[in-house]
C-alpha positions as CSV (number, residue, x, y, z in Angstrom):
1,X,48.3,8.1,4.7
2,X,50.5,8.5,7.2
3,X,53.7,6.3,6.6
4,X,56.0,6.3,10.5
5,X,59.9,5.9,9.7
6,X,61.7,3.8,10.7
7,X,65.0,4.1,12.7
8,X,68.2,1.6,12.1
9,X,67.8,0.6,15.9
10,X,63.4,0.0,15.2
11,X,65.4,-2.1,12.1
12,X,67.5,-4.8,14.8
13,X,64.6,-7.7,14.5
14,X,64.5,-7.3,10.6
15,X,68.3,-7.5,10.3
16,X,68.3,-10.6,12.1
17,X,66.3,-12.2,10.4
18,X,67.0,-11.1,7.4
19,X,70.3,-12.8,8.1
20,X,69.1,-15.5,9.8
21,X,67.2,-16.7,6.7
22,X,70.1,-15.7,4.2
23,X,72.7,-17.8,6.4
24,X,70.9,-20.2,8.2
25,X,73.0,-19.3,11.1
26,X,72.8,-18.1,14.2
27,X,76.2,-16.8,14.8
28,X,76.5,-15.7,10.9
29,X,73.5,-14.2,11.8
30,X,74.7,-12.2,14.2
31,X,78.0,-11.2,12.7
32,X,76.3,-9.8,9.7
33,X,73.9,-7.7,11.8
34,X,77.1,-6.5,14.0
35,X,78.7,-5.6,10.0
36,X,75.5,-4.1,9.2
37,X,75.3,-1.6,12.2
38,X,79.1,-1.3,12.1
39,X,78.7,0.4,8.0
40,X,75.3,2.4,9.0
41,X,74.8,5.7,10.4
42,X,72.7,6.1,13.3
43,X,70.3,8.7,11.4
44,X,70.4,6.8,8.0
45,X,66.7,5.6,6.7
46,X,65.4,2.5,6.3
47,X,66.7,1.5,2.8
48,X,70.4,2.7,3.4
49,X,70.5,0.2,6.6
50,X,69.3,-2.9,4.0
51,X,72.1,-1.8,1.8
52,X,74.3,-1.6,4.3
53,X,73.6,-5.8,4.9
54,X,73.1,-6.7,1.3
55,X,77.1,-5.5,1.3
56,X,77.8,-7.2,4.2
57,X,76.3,-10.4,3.3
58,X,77.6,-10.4,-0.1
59,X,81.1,-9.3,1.3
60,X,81.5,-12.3,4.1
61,X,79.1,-15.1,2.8
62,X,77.7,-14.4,-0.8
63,X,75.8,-17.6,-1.7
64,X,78.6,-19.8,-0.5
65,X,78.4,-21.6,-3.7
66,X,80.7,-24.5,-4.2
67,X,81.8,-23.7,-7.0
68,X,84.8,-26.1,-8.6
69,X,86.8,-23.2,-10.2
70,X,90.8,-23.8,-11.2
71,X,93.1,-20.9,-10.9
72,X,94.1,-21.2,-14.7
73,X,89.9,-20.0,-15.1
74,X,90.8,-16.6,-14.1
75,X,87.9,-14.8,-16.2
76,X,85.2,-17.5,-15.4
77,X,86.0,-16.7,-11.6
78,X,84.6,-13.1,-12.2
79,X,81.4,-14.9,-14.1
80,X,81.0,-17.4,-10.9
81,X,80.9,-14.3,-8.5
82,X,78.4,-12.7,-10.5
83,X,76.3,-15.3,-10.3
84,X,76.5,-16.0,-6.9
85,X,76.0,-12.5,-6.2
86,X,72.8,-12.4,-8.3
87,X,71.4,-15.4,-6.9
88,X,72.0,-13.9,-3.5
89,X,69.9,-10.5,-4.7
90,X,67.0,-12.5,-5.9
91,X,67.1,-14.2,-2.6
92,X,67.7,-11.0,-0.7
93,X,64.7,-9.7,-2.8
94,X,62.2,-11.9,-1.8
95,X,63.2,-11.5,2.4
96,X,62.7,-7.9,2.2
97,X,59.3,-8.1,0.2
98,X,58.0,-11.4,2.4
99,X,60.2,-10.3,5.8
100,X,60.1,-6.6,6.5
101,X,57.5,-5.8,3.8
102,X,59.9,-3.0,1.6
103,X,57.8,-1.9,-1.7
104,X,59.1,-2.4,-4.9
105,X,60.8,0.5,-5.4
106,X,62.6,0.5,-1.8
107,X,64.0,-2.8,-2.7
108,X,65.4,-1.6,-6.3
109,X,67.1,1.2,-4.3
110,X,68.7,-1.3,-2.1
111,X,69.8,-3.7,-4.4
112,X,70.6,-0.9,-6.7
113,X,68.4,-2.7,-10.1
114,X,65.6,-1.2,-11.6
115,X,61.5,-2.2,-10.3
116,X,60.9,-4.0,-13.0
117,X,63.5,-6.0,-12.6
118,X,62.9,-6.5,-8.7
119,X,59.4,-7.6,-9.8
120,X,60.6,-10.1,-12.0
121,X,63.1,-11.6,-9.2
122,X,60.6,-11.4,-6.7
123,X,58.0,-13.4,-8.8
124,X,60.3,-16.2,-10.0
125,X,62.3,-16.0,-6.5
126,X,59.1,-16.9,-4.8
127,X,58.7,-19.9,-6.8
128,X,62.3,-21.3,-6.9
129,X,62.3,-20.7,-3.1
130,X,58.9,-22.8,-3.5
131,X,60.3,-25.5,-5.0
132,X,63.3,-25.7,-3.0
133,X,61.4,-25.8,0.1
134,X,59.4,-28.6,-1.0
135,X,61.9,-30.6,-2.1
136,X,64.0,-30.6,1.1
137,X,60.4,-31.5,2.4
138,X,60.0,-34.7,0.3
139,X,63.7,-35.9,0.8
């Protein structure tokens, strides 16, 4: 089988809308594909581009989780940003399978987990993104 690579610039439509789905944004959108282009090389394949916006994305927006969190919490903060950032993954996980079509193992090198675990998110993001969809549907 022959498998064509793909350039960062042949990546522009998947960025955006990679972005656009993870923000919900136009501008945002186009920010984080400006960041992601800005932290790529111009030669750098496919999965190092993805990485490149999974660290923008995380670095500006994260899930943008209200999170009430006092200052005096100082070690919960830490737990709070880890969670955001691996709700943001599973998210991220499901918009590279679904959007640009990355394999499994692609998408564990960008988010930097093992398959396994990417096949887990990907199965239960699917559903929560599901669910979610349908209830801002019904409301």
């Amino acid at each position: 089988m022959i498998q064509i690579k793909k350039t960062p610039m042949d990546l522009i439509d998947d960025v955006y809308s990679l972005a656009y789905w993870m923000t919900g944004s136009e501008k945002a959108s186009e920010e984080l594909v400006s960041c992601t282009y800005l932290n790529s090389d111009i030669d750098a394949p496919e999965t190092e581009v993805m990485r490149a916006f999974r660290e923008c994305y995380l670095d500006s927006y994260g899930q943008q989780a209200d999170l009430d969190v006092r200052e005096s919490a100082g070690s919960a903060r830490g737990l709070f940003d880890s969670f955001r950032d691996w709700t943001a993954d599973i998210k991220l996980s499901v918009l590279l399978s679904d959007l640009t079509g990355l394999k499994h193992g692609q998408i564990a090198e960008v988010i930097g987990k093992p398959v396994d675990t990417i096949r887990l998110w990907l199965f239960w993001g699917r559903k929560f993104m599901m669910n979610d969809h349908l209830l801002k549907a019904t409301a």
